[in-house]
BAFI-3210 file (N, C-alpha, C; in Angstrom, 3 decimals, decimal comma, padded with zeros to 6 digits):
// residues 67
n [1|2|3|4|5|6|7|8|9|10|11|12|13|14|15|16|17|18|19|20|21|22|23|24|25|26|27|28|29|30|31|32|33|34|35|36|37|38|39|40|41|42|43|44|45|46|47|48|49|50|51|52|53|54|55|56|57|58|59|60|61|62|63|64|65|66|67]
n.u [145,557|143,920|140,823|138,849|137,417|138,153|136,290|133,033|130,569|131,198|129,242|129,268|129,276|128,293|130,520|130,182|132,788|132,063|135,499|137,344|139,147|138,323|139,810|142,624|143,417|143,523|142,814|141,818|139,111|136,025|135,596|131,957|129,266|126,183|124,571|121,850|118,456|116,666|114,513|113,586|113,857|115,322|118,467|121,230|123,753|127,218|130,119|133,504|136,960|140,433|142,217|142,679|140,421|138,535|134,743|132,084|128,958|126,594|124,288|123,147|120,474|119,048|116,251|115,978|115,285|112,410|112,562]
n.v [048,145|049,819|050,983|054,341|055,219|054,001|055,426|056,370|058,495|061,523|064,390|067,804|071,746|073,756|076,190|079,020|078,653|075,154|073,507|072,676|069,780|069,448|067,911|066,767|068,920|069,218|070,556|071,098|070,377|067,797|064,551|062,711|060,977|058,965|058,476|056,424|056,108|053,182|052,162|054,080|056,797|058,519|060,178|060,980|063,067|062,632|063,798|063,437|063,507|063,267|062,913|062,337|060,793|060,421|060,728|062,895|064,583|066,781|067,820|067,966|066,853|064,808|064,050|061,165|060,651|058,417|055,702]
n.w [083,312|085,660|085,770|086,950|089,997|093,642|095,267|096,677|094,800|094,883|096,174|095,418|095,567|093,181|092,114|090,244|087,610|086,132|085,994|087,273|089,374|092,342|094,183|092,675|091,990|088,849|085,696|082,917|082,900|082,718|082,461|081,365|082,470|082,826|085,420|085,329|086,514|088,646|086,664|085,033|082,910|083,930|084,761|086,712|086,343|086,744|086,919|086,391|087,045|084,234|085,471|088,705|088,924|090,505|091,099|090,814|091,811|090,888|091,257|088,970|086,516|084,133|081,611|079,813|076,281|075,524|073,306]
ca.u [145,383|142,884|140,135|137,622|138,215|137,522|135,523|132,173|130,283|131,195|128,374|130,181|128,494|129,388|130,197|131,367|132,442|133,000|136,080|138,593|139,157|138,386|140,666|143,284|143,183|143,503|142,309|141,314|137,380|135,401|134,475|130,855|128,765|125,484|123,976|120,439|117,638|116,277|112,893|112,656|114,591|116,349|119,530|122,129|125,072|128,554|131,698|134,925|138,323|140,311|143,604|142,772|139,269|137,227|133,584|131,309|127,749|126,741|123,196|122,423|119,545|118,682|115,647|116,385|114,255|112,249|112,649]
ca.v [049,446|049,809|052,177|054,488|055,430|053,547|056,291|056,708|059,426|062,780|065,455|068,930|072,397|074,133|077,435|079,484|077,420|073,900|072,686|072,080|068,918|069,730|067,195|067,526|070,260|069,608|072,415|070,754|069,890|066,502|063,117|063,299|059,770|059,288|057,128|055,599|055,839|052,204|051,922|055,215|057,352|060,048|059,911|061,912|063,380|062,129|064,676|062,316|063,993|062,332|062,938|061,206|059,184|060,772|061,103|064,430|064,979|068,952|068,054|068,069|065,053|064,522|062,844|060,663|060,322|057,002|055,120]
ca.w [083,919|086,904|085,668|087,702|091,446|094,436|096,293|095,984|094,462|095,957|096,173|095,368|095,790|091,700|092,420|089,026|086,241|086,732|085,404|088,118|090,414|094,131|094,715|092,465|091,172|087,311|085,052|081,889|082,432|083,578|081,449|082,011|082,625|083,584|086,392|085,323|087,840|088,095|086,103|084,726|082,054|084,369|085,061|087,425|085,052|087,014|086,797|086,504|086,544|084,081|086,451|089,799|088,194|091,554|090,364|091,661|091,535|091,442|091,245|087,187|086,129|082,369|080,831|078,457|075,741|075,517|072,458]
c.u [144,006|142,152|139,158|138,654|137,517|136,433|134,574|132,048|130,311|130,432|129,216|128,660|129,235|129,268|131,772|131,467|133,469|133,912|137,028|138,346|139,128|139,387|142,438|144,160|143,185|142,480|141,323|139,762|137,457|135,249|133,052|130,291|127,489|124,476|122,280|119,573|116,933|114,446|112,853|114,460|115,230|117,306|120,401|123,536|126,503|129,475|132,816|135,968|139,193|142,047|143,329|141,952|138,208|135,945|132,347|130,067|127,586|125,242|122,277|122,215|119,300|117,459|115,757|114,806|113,722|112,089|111,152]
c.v [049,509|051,447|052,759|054,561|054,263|053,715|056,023|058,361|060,691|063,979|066,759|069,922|073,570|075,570|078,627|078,547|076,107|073,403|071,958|071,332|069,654|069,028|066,920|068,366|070,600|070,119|072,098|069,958|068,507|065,734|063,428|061,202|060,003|057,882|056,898|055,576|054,354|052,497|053,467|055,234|058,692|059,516|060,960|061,665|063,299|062,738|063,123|063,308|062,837|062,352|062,125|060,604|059,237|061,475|062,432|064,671|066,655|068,567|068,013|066,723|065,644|063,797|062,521|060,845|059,023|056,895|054,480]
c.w [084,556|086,649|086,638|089,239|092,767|095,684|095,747|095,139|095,310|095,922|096,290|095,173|094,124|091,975|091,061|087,575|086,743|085,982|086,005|088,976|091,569|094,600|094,158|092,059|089,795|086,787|083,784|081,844|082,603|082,217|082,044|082,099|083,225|084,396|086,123|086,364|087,256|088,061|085,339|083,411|082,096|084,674|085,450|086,334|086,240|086,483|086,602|086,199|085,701|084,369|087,494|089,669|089,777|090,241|091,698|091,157|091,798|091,137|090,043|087,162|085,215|082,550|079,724|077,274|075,237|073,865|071,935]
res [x|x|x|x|x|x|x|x|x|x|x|x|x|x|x|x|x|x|x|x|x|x|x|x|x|x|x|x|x|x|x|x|x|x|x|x|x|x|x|x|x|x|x|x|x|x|x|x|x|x|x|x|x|x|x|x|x|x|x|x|x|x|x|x|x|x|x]
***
């Protein structure tokens, strides 16, 4: 089974509460993942539906905490 989508990352604008695919359209809320900036310990938080496996940025970064 062929995981993950073949698009890239799609920049979405979150307006309300995010739980529904833009694309489509399931109801039940995102996997979350988060993309690593290289050298550092921020990282952009990655939406994933886990109906069509498109991934959506809305703009939310984390710092991790260093070890």
């Amino acid at each position: 089974m062929k995981m993950g989508s073949e698009q890239g990352i799609e920049r979405i604008q979150p307006k309300g509460e995010v739980y529904k695919c833009p694309v489509c359209n399931y109801t039940d809320g995102f996997h979350v993942s988060f993309n690593m900036e290289a050298g550092s310990n921020l990282a952009e938080i990655v939406l994933i539906c886990p109906s069509c496996h498109r991934r959506f940025n809305i703009g939310w970064k984390v710092q991790l905490e260093q070890e």
